[in-house]
LOGUZA-143076 format. One line per 3 residues: number of its first residue (from 1); their letters; for each residue x, y, z of C-alpha. Coordinates in pm, 1 decimal. Example, Ala and Ser with C-alpha at 12.3 -4.5 7.8 and 13.67 -1.06 7.14 Angstrom:
BEGIN
1 = AS = 1230.0 -450.0 780.0; 1367.0 -106.0 714.0
END
This chain:
BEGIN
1 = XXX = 0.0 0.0 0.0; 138.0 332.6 -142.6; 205.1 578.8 184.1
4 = XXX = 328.9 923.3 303.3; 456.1 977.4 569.3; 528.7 1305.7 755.6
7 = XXX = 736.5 1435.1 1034.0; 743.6 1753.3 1184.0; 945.0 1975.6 1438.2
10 = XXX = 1138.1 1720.5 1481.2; 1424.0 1772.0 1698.6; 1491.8 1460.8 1841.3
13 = XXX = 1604.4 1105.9 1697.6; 1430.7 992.3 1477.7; 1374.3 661.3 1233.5
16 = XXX = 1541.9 654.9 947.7; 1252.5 481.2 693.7; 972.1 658.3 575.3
19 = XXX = 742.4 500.6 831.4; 575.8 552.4 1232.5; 769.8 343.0 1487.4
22 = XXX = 638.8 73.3 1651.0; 546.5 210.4 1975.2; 582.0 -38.7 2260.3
25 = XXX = 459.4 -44.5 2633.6; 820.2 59.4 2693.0; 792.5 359.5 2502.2
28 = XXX = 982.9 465.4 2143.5; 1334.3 334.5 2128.2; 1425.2 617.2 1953.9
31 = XXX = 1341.8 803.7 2204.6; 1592.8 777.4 2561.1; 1442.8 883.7 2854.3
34 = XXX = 1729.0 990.9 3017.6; 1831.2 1205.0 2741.3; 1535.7 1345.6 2756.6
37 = XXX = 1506.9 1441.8 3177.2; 1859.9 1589.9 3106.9; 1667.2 1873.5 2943.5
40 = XXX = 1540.2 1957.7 3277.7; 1594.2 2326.0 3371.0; 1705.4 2523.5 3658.1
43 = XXX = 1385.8 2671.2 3802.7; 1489.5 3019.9 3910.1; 1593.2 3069.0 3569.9
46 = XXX = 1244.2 3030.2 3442.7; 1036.5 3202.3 3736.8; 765.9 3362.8 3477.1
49 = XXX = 646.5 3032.2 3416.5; 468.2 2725.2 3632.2; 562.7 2479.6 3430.6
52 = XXX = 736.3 2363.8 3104.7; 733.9 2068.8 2855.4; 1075.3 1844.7 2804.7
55 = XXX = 895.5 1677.5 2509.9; 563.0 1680.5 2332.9; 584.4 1417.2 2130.0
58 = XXX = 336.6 1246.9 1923.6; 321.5 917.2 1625.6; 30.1 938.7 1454.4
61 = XXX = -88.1 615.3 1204.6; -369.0 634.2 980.0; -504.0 323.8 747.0
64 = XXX = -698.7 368.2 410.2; -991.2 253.6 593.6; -1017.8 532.7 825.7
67 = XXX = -889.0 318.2 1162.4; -595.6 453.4 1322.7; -357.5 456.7 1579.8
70 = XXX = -215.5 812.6 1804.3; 51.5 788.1 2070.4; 132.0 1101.7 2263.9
73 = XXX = 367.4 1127.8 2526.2; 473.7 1415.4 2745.2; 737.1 1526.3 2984.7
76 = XXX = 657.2 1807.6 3205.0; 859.5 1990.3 3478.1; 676.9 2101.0 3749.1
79 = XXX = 857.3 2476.8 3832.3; 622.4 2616.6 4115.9; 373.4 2498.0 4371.5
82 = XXX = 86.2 2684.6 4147.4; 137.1 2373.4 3888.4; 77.6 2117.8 4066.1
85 = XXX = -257.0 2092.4 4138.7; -329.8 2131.0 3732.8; -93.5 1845.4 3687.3
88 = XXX = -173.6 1591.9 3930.7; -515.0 1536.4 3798.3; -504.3 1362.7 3457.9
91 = XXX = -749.7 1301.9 3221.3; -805.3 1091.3 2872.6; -1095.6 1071.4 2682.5
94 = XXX = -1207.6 797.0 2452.2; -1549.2 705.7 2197.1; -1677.7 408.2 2331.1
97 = XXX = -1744.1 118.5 2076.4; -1524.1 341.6 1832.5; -1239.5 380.6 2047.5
100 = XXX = -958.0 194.3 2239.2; -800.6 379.4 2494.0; -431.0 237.6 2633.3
103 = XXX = -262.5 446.0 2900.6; 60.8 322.0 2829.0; 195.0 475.3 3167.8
106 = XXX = 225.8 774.2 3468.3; 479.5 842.5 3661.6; 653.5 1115.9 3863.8
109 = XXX = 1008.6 1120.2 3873.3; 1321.7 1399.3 3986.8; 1504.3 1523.6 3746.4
112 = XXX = 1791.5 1279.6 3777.2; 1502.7 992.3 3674.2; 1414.2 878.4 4024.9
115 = XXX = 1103.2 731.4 4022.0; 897.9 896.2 4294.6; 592.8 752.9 4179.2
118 = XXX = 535.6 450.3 3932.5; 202.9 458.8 3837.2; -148.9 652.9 3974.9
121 = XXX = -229.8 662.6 4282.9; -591.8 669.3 4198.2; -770.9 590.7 3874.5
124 = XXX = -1169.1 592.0 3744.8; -1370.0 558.9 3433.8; -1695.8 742.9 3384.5
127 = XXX = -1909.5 873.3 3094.8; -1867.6 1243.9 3005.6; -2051.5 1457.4 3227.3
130 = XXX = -2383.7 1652.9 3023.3; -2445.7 1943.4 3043.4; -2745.3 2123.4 3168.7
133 = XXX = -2749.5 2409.4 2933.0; -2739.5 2215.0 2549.9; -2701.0 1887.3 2673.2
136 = XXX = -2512.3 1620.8 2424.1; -2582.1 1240.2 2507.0; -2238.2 1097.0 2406.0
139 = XXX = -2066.2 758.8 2393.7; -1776.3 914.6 2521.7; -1586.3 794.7 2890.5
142 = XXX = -1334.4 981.8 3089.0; -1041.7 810.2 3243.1; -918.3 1006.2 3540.7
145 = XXX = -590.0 976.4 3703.8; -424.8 1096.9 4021.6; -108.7 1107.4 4075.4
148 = XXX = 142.4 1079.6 4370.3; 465.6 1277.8 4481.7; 344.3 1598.1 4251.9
151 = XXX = 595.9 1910.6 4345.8; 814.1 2155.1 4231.6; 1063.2 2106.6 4037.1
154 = XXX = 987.7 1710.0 3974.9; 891.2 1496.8 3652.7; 565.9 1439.9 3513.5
157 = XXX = 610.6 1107.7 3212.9; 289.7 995.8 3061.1; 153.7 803.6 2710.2
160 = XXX = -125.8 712.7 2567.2; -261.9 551.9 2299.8; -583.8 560.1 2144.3
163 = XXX = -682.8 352.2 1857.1; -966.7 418.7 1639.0; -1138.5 62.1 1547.5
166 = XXX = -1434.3 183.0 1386.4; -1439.8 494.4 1172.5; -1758.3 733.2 1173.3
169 = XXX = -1701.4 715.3 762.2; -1434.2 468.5 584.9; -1119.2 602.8 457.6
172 = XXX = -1164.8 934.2 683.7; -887.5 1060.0 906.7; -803.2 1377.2 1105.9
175 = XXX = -597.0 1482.7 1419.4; -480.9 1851.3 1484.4; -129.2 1930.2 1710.5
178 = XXX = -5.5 2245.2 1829.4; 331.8 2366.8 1688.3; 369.8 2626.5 1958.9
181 = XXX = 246.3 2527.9 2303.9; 266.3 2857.1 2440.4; 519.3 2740.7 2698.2
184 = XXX = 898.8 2653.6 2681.1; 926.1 2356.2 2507.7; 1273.9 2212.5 2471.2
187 = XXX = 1209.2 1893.6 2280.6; 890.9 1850.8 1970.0; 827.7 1586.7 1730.5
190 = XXX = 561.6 1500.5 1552.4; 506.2 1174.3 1269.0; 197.4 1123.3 1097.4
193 = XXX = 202.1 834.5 839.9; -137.9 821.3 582.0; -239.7 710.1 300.8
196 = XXX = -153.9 854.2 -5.6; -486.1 906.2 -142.9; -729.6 1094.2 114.7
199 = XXX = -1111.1 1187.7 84.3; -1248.0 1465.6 -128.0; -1499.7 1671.0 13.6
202 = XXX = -1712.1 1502.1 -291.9; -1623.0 1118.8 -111.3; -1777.7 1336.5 235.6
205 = XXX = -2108.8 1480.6 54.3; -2156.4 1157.5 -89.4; -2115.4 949.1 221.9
208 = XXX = -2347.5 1224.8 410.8; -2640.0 1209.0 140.7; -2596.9 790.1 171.0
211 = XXX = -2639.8 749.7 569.7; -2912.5 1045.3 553.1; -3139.8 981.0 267.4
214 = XXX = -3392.4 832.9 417.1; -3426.7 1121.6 711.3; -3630.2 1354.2 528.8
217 = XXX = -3978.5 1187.5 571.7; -4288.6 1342.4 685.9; -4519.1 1143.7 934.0
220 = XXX = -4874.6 1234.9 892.5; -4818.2 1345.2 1276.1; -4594.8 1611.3 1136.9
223 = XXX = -4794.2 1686.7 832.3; -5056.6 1805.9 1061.6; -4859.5 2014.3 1269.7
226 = XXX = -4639.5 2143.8 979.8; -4990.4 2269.5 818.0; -5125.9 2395.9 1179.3
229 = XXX = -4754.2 2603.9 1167.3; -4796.3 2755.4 819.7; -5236.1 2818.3 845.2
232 = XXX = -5200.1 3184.4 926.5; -4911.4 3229.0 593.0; -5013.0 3427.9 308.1
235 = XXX = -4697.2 3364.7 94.3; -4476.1 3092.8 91.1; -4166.3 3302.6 204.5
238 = XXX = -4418.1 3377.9 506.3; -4449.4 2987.5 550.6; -4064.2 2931.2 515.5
241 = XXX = -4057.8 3218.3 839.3; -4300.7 3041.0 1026.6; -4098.0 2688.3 977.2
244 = XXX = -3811.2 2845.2 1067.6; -3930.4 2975.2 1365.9; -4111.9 2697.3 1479.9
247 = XXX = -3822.9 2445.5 1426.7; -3560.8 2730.9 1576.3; -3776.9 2789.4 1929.2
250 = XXX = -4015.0 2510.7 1943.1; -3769.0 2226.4 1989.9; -3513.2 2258.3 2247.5
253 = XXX = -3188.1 2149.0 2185.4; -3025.3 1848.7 2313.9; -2758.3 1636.1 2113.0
256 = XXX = -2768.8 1271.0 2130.5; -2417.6 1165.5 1993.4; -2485.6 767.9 2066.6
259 = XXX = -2348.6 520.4 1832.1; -2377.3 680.2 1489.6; -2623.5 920.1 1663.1
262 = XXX = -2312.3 1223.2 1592.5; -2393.7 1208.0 1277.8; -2737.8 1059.9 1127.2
265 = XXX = -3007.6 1256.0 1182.4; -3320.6 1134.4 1373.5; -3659.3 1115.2 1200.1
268 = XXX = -3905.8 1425.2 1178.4; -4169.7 1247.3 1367.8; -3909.7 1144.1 1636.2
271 = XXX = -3826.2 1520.5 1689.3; -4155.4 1632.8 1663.2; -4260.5 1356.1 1919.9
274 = XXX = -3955.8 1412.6 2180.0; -3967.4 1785.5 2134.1; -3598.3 1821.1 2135.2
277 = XXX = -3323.5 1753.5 1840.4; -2986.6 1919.9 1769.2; -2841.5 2101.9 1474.7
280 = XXX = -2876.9 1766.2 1219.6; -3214.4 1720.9 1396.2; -3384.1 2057.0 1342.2
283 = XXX = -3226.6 2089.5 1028.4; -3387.8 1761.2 890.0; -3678.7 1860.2 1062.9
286 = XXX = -3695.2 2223.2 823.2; -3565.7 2113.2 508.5; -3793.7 1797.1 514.8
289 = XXX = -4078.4 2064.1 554.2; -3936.2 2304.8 327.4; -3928.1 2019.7 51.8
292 = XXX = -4302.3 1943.5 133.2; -4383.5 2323.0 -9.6; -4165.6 2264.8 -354.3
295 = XXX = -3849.9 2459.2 -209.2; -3540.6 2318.2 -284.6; -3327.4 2284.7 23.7
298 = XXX = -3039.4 2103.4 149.6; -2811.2 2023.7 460.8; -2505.3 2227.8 499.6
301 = XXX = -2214.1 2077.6 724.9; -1949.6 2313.6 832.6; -1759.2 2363.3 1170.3
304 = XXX = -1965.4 2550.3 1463.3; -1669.3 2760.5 1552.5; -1642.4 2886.6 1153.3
307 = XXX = -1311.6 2724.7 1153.9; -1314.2 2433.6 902.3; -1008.4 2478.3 673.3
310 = XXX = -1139.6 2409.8 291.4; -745.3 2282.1 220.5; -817.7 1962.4 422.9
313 = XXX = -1127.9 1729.0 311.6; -1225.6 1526.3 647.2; -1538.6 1489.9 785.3
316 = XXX = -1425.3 1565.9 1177.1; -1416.8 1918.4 1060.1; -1786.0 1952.6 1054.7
319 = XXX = -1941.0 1975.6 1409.0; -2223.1 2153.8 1274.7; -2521.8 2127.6 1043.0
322 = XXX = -2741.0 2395.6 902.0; -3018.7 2441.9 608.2; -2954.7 2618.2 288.5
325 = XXX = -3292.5 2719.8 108.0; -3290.4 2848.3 -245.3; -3476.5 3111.4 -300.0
328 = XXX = -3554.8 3368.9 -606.1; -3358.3 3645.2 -477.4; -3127.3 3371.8 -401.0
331 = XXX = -2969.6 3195.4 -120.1; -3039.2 3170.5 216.4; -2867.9 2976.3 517.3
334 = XXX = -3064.8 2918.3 835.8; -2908.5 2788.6 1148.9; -3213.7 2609.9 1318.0
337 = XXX = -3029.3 2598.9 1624.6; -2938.3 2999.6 1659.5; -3331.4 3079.6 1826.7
340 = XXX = -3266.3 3434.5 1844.6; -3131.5 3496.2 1472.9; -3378.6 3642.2 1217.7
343 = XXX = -3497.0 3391.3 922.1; -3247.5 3480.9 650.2; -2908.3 3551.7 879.1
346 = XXX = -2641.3 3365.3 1028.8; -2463.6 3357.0 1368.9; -2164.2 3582.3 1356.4
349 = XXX = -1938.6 3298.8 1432.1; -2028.2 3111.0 1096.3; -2032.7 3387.7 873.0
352 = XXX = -1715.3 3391.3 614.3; -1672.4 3022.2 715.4; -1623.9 2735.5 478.7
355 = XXX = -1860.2 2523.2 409.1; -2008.9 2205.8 231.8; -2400.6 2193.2 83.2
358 = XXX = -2464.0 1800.6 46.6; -2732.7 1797.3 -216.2; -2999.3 1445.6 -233.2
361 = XXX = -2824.1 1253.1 -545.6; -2473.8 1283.6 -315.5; -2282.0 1573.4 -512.1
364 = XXX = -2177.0 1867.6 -289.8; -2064.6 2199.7 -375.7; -1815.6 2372.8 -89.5
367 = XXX = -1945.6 2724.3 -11.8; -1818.2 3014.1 185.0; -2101.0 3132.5 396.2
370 = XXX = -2172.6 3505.8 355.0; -2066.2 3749.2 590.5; -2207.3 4072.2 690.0
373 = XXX = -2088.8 4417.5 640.5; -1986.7 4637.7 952.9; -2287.2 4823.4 864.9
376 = XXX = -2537.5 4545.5 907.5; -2366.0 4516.3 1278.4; -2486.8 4763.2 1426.0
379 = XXX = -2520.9 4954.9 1757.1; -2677.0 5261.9 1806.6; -2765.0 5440.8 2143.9
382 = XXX = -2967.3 5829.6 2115.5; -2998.6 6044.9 2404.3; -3197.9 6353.5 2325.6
385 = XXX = -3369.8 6614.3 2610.1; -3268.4 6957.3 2787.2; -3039.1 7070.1 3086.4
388 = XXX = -3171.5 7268.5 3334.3; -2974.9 7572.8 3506.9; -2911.3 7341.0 3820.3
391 = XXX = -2739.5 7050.7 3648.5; -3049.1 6819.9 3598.2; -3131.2 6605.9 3287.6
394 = XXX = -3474.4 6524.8 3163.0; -3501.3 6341.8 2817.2; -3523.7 6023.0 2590.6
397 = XXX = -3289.2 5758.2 2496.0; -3338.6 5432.7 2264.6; -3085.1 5203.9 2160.4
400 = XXX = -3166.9 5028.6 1850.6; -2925.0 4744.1 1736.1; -2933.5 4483.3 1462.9
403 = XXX = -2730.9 4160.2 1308.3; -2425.5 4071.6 1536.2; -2529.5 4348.9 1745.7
406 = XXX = -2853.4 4210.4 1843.4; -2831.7 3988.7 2128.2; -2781.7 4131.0 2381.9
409 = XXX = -3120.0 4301.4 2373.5; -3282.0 4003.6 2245.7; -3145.3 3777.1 2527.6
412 = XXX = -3243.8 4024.2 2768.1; -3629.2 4033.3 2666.2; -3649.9 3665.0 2565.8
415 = XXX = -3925.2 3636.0 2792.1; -4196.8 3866.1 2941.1; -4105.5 4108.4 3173.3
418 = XXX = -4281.6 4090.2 3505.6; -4362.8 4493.0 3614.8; -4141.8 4459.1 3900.6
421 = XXX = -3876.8 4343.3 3660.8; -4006.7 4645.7 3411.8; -3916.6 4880.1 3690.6
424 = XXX = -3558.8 4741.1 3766.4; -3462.6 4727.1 3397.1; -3590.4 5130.8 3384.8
427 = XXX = -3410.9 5223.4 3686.6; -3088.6 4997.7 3583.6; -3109.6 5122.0 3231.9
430 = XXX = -3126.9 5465.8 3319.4; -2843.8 5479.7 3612.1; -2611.5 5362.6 3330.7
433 = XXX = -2640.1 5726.8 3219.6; -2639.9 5912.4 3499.6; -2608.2 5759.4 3836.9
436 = XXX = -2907.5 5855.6 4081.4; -3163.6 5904.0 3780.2; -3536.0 5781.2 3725.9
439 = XXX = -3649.1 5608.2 3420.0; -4055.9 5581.1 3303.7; -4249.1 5472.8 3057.1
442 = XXX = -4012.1 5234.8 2949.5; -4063.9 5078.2 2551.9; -3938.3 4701.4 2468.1
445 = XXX = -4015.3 4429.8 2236.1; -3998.0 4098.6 2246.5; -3651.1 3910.1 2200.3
448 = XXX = -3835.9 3620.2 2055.3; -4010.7 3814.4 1752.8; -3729.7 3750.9 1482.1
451 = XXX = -3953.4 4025.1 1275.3; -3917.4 4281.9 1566.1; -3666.3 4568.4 1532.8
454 = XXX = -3460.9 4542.3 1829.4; -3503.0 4863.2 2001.1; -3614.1 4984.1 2385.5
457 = XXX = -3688.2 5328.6 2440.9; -3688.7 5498.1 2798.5; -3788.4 5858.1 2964.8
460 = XXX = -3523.6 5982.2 3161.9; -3566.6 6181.9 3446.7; -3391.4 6354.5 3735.2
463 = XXX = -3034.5 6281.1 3643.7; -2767.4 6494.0 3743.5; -2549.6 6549.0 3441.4
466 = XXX = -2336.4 6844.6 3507.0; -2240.9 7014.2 3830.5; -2086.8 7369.7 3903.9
469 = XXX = -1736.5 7494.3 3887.5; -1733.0 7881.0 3936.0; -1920.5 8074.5 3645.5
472 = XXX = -1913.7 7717.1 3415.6; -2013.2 7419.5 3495.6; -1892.2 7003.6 3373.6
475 = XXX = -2118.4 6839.3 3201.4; -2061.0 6465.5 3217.5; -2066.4 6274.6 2869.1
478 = XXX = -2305.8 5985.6 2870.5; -2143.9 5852.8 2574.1; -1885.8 5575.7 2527.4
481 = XXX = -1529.9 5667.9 2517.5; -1289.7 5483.1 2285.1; -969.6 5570.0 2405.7
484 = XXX = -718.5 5317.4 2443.6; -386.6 5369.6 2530.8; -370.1 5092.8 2766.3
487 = XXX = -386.6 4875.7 2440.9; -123.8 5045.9 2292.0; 131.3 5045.9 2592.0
490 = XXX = 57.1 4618.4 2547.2; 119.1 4672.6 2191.3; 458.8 4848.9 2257.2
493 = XXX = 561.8 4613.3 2504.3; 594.8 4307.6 2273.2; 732.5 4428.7 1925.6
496 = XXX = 863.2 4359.1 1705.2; 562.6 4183.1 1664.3; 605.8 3785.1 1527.3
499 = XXX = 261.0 3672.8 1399.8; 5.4 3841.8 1163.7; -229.3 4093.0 1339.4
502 = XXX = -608.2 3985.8 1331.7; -780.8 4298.2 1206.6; -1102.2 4203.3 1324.4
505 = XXX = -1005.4 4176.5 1683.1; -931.6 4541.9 1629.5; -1274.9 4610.6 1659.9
508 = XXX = -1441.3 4345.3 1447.5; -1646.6 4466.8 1154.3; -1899.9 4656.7 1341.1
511 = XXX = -2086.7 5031.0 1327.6; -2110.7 5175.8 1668.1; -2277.7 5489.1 1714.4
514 = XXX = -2314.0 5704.0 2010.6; -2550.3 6002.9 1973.1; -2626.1 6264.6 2206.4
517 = XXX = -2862.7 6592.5 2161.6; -2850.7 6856.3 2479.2; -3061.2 7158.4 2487.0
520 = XXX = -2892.0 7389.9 2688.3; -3000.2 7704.2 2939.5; -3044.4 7983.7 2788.8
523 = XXX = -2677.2 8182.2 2774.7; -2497.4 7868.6 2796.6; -2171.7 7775.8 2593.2
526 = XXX = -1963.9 7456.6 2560.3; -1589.0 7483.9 2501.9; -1576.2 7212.3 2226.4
529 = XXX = -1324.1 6971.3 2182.6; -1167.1 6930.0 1820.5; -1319.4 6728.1 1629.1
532 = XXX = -1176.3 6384.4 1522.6; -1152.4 6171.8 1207.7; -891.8 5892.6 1156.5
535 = XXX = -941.1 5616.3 904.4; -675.3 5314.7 877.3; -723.6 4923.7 728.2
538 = XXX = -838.2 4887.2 1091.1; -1133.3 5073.0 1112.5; -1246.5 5394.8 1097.8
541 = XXX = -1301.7 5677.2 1394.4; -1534.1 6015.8 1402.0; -1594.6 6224.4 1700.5
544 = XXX = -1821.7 6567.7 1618.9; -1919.7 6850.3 1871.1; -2125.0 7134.0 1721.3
547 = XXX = -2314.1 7401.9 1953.5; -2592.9 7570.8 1726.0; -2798.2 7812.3 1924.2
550 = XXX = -2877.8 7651.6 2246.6; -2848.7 7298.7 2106.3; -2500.2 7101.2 2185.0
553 = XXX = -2474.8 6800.5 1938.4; -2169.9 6517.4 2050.5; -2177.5 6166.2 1802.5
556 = XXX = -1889.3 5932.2 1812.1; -1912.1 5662.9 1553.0; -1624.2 5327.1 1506.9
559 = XXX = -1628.2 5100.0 1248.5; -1388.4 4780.7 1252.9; -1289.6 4590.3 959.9
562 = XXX = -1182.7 4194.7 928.5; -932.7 4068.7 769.1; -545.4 4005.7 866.9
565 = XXX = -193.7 4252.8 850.2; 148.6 4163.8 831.6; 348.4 4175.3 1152.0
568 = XXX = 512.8 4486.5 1020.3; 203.5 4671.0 1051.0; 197.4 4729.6 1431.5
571 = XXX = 335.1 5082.2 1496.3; 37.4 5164.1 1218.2; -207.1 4991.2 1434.4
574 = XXX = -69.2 5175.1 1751.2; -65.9 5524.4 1516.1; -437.0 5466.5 1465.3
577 = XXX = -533.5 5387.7 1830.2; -316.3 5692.0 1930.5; -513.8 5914.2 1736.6
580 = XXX = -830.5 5765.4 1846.1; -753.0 5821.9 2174.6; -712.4 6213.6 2110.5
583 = XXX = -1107.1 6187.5 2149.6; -1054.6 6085.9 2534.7; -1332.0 6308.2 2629.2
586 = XXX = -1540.3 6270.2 2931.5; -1625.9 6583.4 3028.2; -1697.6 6931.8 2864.7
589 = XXX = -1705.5 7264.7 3005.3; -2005.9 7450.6 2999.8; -1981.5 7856.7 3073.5
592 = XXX = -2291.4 7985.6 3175.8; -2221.0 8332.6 3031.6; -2419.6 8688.7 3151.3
END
C-alpha cells in the first residue's frame, strides 16, 4: 500500500525509513528517557512560568480505511507549587465502541530519573458529564488519574494511545497538534504516516447524502402540525418564516451523539414527538418541511466555531449542520439551532466560514457562507432632552441594534417582563447614564419576535449630568469613550511583533454609534473639543461637537474591519489607536455666560 509519511518539528532522533515506529509499552526506542530528563531546567531561571514541557511528542498512524492509531507522550517539569494541582489530575478521553483507549503509563520522577511515583495513585472511568445548558448524550468515557509525589521542580512522564477501530465514515482521518504550546518547550516531534490518497470533500457529501437519505420523511403526525404552523401564511416566504421559527424555538436542543447518533439525523416524527433535536435534527426537521412546499433545500455541514479549513477534506471538521434554502432572490442559510437569529441571517461565528451543501443525489458543492458588512452590525444608542440651570437632565434615549449586534437586547427580553422586573430594567437602564436618575415609561419588544426591530426606548428623568465649577459648569458625557492607550502600551511592550495581526479583533467589523442631543439654558456655551476623524485598514473613527444656538450636538461613531496585517504593521495599528484616543473626552465645560 502506497504511503506518506510526515514528520514535523522534529528535533529529536528519529527513524530513518519513511514510516511511524512501533510504539511499545516501553515507550519509542528512539526516544531515551534519560536524554530526555537531562533537558530539565534550573527553576529560578524560568520564574515567569509554572511549568514547562521536556517533550511533546506524538506518532500518529492512519489506514486507508479510516482506523488509526495516536501515541502522545509528554514530559513536564513542574517549576512552582501553582502547577501542581493542574498536573496531578489527569485526564483521557475515549469514543466508546469506536475507540480503544491504552494508558501506556504515569509516573513522577526527579530530574535525575528517580522514580517517585510509578504509576497513579488513583484511577476511574466514567461517561462524560452533560451538560445542563445544550445537553449532548455521548458515547464518550473519561479516564481520570491521580497522581502521587506531585511538586516543584519534579517529573511528570505519561503516554497514551488511542486507537480508532471503527471509523464514523471509511477512509476518513483527522488529528490537529499544536506547533507552539505557548510554553517553553525544549524537545517537539511530531510523525503522521497516511495514506496517499485521502477523501475529497465530494467522497464526504456523498457518504453524508448515503447514511441520511432516508431522514427527510414526513409522518402524517408532522404533516398536521407542519400545516397547523404555516395556516395563518399568506406567501410561501411567510411559511418558510413560520418553519423556521417553529423548528428554531419550538424544539429545544439536546444532542444525542450515541453510536452513529453524531452524525445521522433522527426522524421528523421522532423530533416532533420528543420535542428536542440538535443542529442535524432541526435541520432535517426544516428542510424535510421546506421540501413538502416545492423549495429546494439542502443540509449544509461546516464547523460551529467557523473554523473548518477548505485545504483539508475530512469529515471531523464539521461539528455543525445547518439548512440552505434556495430562494428567487437567491440563497439563504438558516441555522435552526441559533433561536434568536432572524430567518435569513447567520450567527456571527459562521459567517465567512467554509462550508459544504450536500445535495440528495450525493454531489456537494463547498461554499463560503456570507458574511455581513460592519454596517449590518450595528449599535446605536440616542440620548436627546434639555439641561436645566441646576445641572439636571430630563429626556429620551433608545438604543436600537441589529445583526451581530442584536443579542444582547434580544437575550435580555427573551421572555416577558414581570412589572417589578419592568421597573428594575428602567431604573438599571437609566443609572447607566447618569447615576441617581429615574427612568418611566419604558418601551421594549420581544426578544423572541425575529420580525421585531430590536429597540427599547426609555424617559429619563432627574439625572444629574453636570455640576458647578465657578461661572461654568462640567457636564458629564453619557457617551462611550474609545480611548485606548492601555492597548497600545501592550502593543509596545511586545514588538517587534512575530505573527500576523487579526484585524477584526481590532474592533471586528462593526458600526457603533453614540448620539447625544442637549438643549442647553439659555446663555450657555460649551468649550468644544476638536473634532476627530482617523481612518486606517483597521477601522475607521469620528468624534463631532457642534453648539448651534442653544443645542449642543456630541456623536462618536467606530467601524472595525476583518481581515489580517502583516506583523510589520503594528506601529500603524498603535498610530491609529493613538489618534483615536485624542477623542478621550469625558467631560466638557459649559460657561454659563451673563
Amino acid at each position: 500500500m502506497s504511503r506518506l509519511s510526515l514528520a514535523l518539528c522534529v528535533l529529536i532522533a528519529a527513524p530513518s525509513a519513511a514510516q511511524a515506529p512501533r510504539i511499545t509499552p516501553a515507550g519509542d526506542p528512539s526516544v531515551k528517557s534519560d536524554t530526555i530528563y537531562r533537558l530539565a531546567v534550573n527553576p529560578a531561571d524560568y520564574q515567569d512560568q509554572t511549568f514547562v514541557y521536556l517533550l511533546d511528542d506524538g506518532v500518529l498512524r492512519f489506514e486507508a480505511d479510516g482506523r488509526s492509531s495516536r501515541t502522545y507522550r509528554q514530559v513536564v517539569q513542574i517549576l512552582s507549587q501553582d502547577a501542581v494541582e493542574g498536573w496531578a489530575e489527569q485526564s483521557f478521553s475515549y469514543t466508546v465502541g469506536h475507540e480503544r483507549l491504552t494508558v501506556n503509563w504515569v509516573r513522577v520522577l526527579k530530574p535525575d530519573g528517580t522514580v517517585i511515583s510509578a504509576q497513579p495513585s488513583r484511577e476511574q472511568e466514567s461517561l462524560a458529564p452533560v451538560a445542563m445548558e445544550a445537553p449532548v448524550y455521548s458515547d464518550t468515557k473519561v479516564r481520570r488519574v491521580a497522581l502521587g509525589g506531585v511538586a516543584p521542580n519534579t517529573l511528570i512522564d505519561y503516554s497514551y494511545t488511542i486507537e480508532r477501530l471503527q471509523p464514523n465514515m471509511p477512509g476518513d482521518f483527522f488529528s490537529g497538534w499544536r506547533v507552539t504550546t505557548g510554553r517553553l518547550t525544549r524537545r517537539s516531534r511530531l510523525i503522521v504516516d497516511v495514506p496517499a490518497s485521502p477523501l475529497s470533500w465530494a467522497d464526504i457529501s456523498r457518504w453524508y447524502a448515503g447514511v441520511s437519505r432516508d431522514r427527510f420523511v414526513l409522518s402524517p403526525e408532522v404533516e398536521r402540525e407542519i400545516a397547523t404552523v404555516v395556516s395563518g401564511a399568506t406567501t410561501l416566504d411567510d411559511s418558510l418564516r413560520a418553519l423556521h421559527r417553529w423548528v428554531a424555538q419550538d424544539f429545544r436542543y439536546v444532542s444525542i451523539a450515541l453510536g452513529t447518533g453524531g452524525y445521522v439525523p433522527r426522524l421528523p416524527a421522532q423530533v416532533l414527538e420528543t420535542r428536542y433535536g440538535d443542529c442535524k435534527d432541526k435541520a432535517t426537521l426544516f428542510i424535510a418541511a421546506a421540501r413538502r412546499f416545492g423549495v429546494q433545500a439542502n443540509p449544509v455541514l461546516l464547523s460551529s466555531s467557523g473554523g473548518a479549513d477548505s485545504t483539508m477534506p475530512t469529515l471531523a471538521q464539521f461539528d455543525h449542520m445547518i439548512a440552505a434554502v434556495e430562494r428567487p432572490a437567491g440563497r439563504l442559510y438558516l441555522d435552526l439551532t441559533a433561536e434568536l437569529t432572524p430567518y435569513g441571517e447567520l450567527p456571527f461565528a459562521e459567517q465567512g466560514s467554509f462550508a459544504v451543501v450536500v445535495r440528495p443525489d450525493g454531489t456537494g458543492e463547498p461554499v463560503t457562507l456570507p458574511v455581513d458588512s460592519a454596517g449590518a452590525n450595528r449599535s446605536e444608542t440616542h440620548l436627546v432632552g434639555d439641561l436645566s440651570a441646576d445641572g439636571m437632565f430630563s429626556g429620551r434615549f433608545t438604543e436600537t441594534s441589529r445583526g451581530a449586534q442584536q443579542y444582547q437586547l434580544r437575550s435580555a427580553l427573551a421572555r416577558e417582563l414581570t412589572p417589578i422586573e419592568r421597573q428594575r430594567f428602567s431604573i438599571a437602564l437609566a443609572n447607566e447614564l447618569a447615576p441617581g436618575a429615574a427612568g418611566d415609561s419604558l418601551q421594549i419588544f420581544n426578544g423572541r419576535d425575529l420580525t421585531a426591530q430590536p429597540r427599547i426606548s426609555l424617559l429619563v428623568r432627574g439625572a444629574r449630568m453636570s455640576r458647578p465649577s465657578g461661572k461654568s459648569d462640567i457636564l458629564t458625557l453619557p457617551l462611550r469613550n474609545f480611548a485606548s492607550l492601555d492597548v497600545v502600551s501592550r502593543l509596545e511592550a511586545h514588538l517587534p511583533r512575530r505573527f500576523p495581526i487579526d484585524v477584526g479583533e481590532v474592533v471586528g467589523p462593526v458600526k457603533l454609534v453614540g448620539d447625544f442631543e442637549l438643549t442647553l439654558p439659555a446663555g450657555w456655551t460649551a468649550d468644544l473639543p476638536p473634532n476627530v476623524s482617523e481612518t486606517s485598514e483597521f477601522g475607521s473613527y469620528t468624534a463631532e461637537y457642534v453648539q448651534t444656538g442653544r443645542l449642543l450636538h456630541v456623536k462618536r461613531t467606530i467601524v472595525g474591519r476583518k481581515g489580517a496585517a502583516p506583523p510589520d504593521r503594528a506601529q500603524a495599528l498603535i498610530a491609529w489607536l493613538r489618534a483615536v484616543s485624542k477623542d478621550d473626552v469625558s467631560y466638557i465645560v459649559l460657561q454659563h455666560g451673563q
